[in-house]
C-alpha positions as semicolon CSV with decimal commas, in nm:
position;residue;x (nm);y (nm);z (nm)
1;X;-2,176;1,555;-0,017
2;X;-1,924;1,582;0,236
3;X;-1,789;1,393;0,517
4;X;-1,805;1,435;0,886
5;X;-1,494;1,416;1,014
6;X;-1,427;1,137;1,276
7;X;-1,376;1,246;1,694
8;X;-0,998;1,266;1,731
9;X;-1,018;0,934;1,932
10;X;-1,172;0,694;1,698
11;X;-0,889;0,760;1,448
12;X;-0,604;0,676;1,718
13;X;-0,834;0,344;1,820
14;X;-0,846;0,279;1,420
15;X;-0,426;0,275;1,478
16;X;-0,424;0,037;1,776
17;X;-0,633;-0,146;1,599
18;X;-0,439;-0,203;1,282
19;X;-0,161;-0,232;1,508
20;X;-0,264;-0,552;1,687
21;X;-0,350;-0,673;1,375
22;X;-0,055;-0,648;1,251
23;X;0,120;-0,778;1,554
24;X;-0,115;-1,052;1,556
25;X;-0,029;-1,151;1,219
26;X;0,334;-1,122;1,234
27;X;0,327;-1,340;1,568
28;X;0,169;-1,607;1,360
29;X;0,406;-1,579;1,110
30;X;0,693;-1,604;1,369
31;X;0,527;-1,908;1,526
32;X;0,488;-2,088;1,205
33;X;0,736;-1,984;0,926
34;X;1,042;-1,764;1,130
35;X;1,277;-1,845;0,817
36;X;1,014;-1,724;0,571
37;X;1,100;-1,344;0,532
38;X;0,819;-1,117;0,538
39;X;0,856;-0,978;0,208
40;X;0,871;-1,347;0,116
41;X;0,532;-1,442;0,250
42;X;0,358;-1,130;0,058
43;X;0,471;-1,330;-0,246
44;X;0,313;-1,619;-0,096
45;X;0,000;-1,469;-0,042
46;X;0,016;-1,300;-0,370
47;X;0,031;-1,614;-0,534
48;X;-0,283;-1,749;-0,275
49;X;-0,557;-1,722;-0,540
50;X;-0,366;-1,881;-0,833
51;X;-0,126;-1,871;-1,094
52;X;0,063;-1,548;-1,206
53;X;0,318;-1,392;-1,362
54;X;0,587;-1,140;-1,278
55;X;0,404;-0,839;-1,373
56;X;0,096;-0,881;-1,231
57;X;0,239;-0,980;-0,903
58;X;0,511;-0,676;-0,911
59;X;0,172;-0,443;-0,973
60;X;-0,032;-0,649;-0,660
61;X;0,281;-0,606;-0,461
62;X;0,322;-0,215;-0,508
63;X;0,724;-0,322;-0,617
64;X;0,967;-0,331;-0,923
65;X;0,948;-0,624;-1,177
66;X;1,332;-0,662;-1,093
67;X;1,289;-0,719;-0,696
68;X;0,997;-0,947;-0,815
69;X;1,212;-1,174;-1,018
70;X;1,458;-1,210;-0,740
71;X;1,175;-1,289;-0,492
72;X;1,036;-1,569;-0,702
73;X;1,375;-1,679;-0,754
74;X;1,400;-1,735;-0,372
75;X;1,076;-1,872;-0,312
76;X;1,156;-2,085;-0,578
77;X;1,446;-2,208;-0,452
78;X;1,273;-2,234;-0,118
79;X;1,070;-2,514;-0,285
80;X;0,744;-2,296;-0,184
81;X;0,664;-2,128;-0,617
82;X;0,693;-2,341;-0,921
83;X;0,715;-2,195;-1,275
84;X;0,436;-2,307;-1,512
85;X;0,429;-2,214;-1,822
86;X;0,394;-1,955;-1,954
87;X;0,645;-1,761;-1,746
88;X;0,411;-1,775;-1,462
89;X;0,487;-1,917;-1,100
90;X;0,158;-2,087;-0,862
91;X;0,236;-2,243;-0,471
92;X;0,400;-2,557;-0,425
93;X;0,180;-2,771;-0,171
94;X;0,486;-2,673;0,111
95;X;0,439;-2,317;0,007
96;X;0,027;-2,320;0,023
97;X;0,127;-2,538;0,351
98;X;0,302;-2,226;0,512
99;X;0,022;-2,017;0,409
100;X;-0,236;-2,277;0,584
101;X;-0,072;-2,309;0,904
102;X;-0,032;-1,945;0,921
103;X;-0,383;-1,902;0,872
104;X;-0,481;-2,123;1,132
105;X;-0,217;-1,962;1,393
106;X;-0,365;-1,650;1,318
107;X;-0,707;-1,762;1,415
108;X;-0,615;-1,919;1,690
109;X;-0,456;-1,650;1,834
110;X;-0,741;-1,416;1,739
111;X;-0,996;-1,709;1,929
112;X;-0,724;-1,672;2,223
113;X;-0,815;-1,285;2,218
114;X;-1,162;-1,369;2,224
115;X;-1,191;-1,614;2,498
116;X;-0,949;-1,418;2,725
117;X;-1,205;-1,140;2,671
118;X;-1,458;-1,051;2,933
119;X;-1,795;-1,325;2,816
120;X;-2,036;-0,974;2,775
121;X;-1,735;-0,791;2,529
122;X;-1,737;-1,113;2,297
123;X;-2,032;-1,072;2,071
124;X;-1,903;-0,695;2,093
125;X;-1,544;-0,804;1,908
126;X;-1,706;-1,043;1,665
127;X;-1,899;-0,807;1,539
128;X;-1,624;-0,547;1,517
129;X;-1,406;-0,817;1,339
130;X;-1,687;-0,855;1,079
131;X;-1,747;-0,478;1,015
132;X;-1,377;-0,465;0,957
133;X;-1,360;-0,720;0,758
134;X;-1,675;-0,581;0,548
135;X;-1,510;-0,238;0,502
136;X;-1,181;-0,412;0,456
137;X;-1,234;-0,622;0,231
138;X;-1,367;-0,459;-0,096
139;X;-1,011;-0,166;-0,078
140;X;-0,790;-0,560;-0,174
141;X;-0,960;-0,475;-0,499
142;X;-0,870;-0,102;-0,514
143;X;-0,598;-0,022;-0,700
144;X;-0,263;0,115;-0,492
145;X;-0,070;0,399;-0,587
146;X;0,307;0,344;-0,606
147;X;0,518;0,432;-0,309
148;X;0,795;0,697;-0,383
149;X;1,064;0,539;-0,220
């Protein structure tokens, strides 16, 4: 079976997509946490669905066991992780607060984007948000090769 490939222009929208995304979410990070470092709130959001330990978050975080220690350390000091035994860390109700009012800036700003739109392009965007999500979605559970650098 093979693939089609895409026209040259849906691949660059595809990047300014992911782009405002990403600028979308790192404004609502800025709003709500600015002294939470970014590499910080992955560990937060690693941590979103429940307890684990070093390893597992060092493999869902594509990083070293070592640079995971010292993160938790931080966050840890930061009041945001807790260590539970055994040797595993979960969110602190400040740190699942920062991850809650980050989630709610970010959909506010994305509702901002929506109502700013012109009224016949809305329905247009939600749907596009929803197929994105739907392809999106199911590659959290794909495994992620480690980066060489």
């Amino acid at each position: 079976m093979s693939v089609e490939p895409e026209p040259a222009g849906a691949e660059l929208a595809a990047e300014h997509v992911a782009a405002s995304m990403i600028q979308l979410w790192q404004r609502a990070h800025e709003d709500v946490a600015p002294t939470v470092a970014e590499e910080q709130m992955r560990g937060l959001l690693a941590l979103a669905g429940g307890q684990a330990g070093p390893e597992r978050i060092a493999r869902d975080l594509g990083v070293g066991l070592p640079a995971v220690r010292h993160l938790l350390d931080r966050l840890e000091q930061r009041t945001l992780v807790r260590r539970v035994p055994p040797g595993e860390y979960c969110l602190t109700g400040a740190g699942k607060c920062v991850l809650e009012a980050t989630r709610q800036r970010r959909r506010q700003l994305l509702e901002q984007v929506l109502v700013t739109a012109a009224p016949q392009d809305r329905p247009v965007l939600r749907d596009a948000f929803d197929q994105l999500y739907g392809l999106v979605s199911p590659l959290a559970r794909v495994p992620r090769s480690r980066s060489p650098m």
